[in-house]
Every structure is written in C-alpha cells, then in structure tokens.
C-alpha positions as CSV (number, residue, x, y, z in Angstrom):
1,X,23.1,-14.8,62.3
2,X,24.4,-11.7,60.8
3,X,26.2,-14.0,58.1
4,X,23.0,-16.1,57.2
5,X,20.8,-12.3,57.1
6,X,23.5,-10.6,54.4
7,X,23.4,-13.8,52.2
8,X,19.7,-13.9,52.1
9,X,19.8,-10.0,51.4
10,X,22.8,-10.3,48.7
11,X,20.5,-13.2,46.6
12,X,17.6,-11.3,47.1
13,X,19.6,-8.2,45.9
14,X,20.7,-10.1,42.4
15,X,17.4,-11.9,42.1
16,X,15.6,-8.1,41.6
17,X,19.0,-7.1,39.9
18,X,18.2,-10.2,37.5
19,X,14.2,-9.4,37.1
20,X,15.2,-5.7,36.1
21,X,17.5,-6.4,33.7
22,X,14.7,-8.8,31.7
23,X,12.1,-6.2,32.3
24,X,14.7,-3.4,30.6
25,X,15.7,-6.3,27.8
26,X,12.1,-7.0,27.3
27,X,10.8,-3.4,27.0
28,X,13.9,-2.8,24.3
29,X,12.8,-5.8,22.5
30,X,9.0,-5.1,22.3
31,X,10.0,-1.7,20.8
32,X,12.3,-2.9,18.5
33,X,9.7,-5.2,17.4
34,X,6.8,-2.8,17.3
35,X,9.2,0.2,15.1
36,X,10.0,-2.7,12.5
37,X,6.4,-3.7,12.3
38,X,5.7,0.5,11.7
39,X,8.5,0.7,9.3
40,X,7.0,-2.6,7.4
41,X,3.6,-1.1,7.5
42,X,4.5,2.3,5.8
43,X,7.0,0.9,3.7
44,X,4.5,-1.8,2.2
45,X,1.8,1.0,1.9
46,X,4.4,2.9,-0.2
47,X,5.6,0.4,-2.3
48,X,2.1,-1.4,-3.6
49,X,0.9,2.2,-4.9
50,X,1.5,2.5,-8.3
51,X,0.3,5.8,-10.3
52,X,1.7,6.6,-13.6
53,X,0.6,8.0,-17.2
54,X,-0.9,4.3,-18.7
55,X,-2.1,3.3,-22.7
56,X,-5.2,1.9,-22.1
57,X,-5.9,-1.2,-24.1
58,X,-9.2,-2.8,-23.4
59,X,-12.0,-2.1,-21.0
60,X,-14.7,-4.0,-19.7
61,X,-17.8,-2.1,-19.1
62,X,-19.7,-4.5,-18.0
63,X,-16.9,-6.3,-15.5
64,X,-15.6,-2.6,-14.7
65,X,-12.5,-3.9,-15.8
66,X,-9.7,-2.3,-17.6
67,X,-6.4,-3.6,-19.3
68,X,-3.3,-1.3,-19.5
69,X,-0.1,-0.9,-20.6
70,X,3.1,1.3,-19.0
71,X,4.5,3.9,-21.9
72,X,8.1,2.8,-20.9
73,X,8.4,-0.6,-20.1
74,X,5.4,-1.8,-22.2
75,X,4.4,-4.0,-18.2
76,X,0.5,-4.8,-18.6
77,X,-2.1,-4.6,-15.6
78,X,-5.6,-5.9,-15.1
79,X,-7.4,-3.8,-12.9
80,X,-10.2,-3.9,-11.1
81,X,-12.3,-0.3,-11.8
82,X,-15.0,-1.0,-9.8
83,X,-14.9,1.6,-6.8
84,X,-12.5,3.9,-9.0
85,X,-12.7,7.4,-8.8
86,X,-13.0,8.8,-12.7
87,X,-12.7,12.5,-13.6
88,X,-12.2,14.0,-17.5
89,X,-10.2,17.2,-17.0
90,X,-11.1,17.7,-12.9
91,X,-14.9,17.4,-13.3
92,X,-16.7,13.3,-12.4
93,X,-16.6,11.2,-15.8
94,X,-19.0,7.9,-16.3
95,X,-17.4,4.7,-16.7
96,X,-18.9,4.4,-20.3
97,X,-17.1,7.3,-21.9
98,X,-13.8,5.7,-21.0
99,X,-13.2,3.8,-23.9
100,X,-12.7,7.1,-25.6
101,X,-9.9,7.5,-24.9
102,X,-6.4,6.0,-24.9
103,X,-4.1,7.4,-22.5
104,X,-5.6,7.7,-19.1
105,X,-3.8,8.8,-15.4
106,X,-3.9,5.7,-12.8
107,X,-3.4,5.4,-9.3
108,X,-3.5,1.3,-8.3
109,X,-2.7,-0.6,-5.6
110,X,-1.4,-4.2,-6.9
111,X,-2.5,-7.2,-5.3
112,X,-3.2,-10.1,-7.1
113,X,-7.1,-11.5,-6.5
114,X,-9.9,-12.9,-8.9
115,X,-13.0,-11.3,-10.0
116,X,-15.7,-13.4,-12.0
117,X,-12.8,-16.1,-12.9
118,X,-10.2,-13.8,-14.0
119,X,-6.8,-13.1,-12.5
120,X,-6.3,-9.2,-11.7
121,X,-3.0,-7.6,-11.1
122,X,-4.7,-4.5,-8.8
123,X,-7.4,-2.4,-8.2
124,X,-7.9,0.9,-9.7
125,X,-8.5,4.2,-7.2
126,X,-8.7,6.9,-9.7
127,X,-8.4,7.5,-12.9
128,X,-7.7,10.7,-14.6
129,X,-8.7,11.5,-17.9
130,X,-7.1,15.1,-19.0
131,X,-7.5,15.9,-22.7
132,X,-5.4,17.9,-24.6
133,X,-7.2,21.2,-25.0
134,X,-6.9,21.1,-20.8
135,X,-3.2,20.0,-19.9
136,X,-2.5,19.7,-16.2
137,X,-1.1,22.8,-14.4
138,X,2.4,23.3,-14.7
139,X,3.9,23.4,-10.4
C-alpha cells in the first residue's frame, strides 16, 4: 500500500508543480502584455502631437477650418479649428481676426476624419498668435 500512496502523492506533487508553473507563465505574460499596451499608448499619444511655427494659408470662418503650410518642409495640413484654443500675444483672440495674420503657433493632433465633405489631416488645440512688437520670452 505504501507503493500505490507515494505514487498518488508524487502525480499529485507534479500536477500542482505543473498548475504553478502556468499560473507564474501566465502572470509574466499578462504583464508583458499590459507594459506593451502602456508603452503603445504613450508612445502613440507622443507621436500624433504635432506643434510647430506654421504659414497659414487659407481659413475658413465659417467651417472653422484652416489650411497651413510647415516653414521647412513646405507639408500642408487641414485642420479642424473648431474647439481650438486661440490667444494673440497670451490674452483670448476671436476666430475672425485670424486671417490677419500669416504665421501662427499650432499644436494638432493628426487623424484623418471628414467635416461637412472635406478630408481633414487633424484637429487644431491651440493656436498662438504672437506678433512682433511681443516676441515670446527667451528660457
């Protein structure tokens, strides 16, 4: 009988020895998994943010959109200016006045999507208007 006891208790032994191991392997995977999906998450936040010194080319008032143009690279977006935030020189602009001007400060996020039939490359969070008798602060 002692025989038939050990080799009940030696398969029961590796049985729990196997479920721990898949328990360990599966708790290393699920973290694996979730850390990627962090990384992916910040990474992709990073990475659709765009802000940069733009030429503005056209603007829609009625649409609230706006057209521009990179300095360096001469790349064009179509943006979406509907819930931007505008300020001239620090201090809350109206959408209207912006045609006044022709460089402009933009912070985007692209994306492409479709507003009243047109294809847009982004859309717009703020946009900075600094003239030149008020130049940013030098850091």
């Amino acid at each position: 009988m002692e025989g038939a006891g050990s080799k009940f208790e030696i398969l029961n032994l590796k049985f729990k020895i196997h479920s721990a191991r898949n328990k360990i392997t599966n708790m290393k995977a699920i973290r694996i998994v979730g850390l990627a999906l962090c990384l992916g998450a910040v990474c992709g936040q990073c990475l659709a943010v765009e802000t940069d010194v733009y030429r503005l080319l056209s603007v829609s008032v009625s649409a609230k959109m706006i057209l521009v143009a990179q300095s360096a690279s001469k790349t064009k977006y179509l943006l979406d200016a509907t819930s931007a935030k505008l300020t001239l020189d620090g201090k809350p602009t109206e959408f209207n006045n912006l045609s006044n001007y022709s460089i402009i400060h933009v912070k985007f996020q692209l994306g492409k999507s479709e507003k009243d039939g047109v294809t847009l490359d982004g859309i717009a969070s703020e946009i900075r208007i600094l003239t030149p008798e008020n130049p940013p602060p030098r850091k």
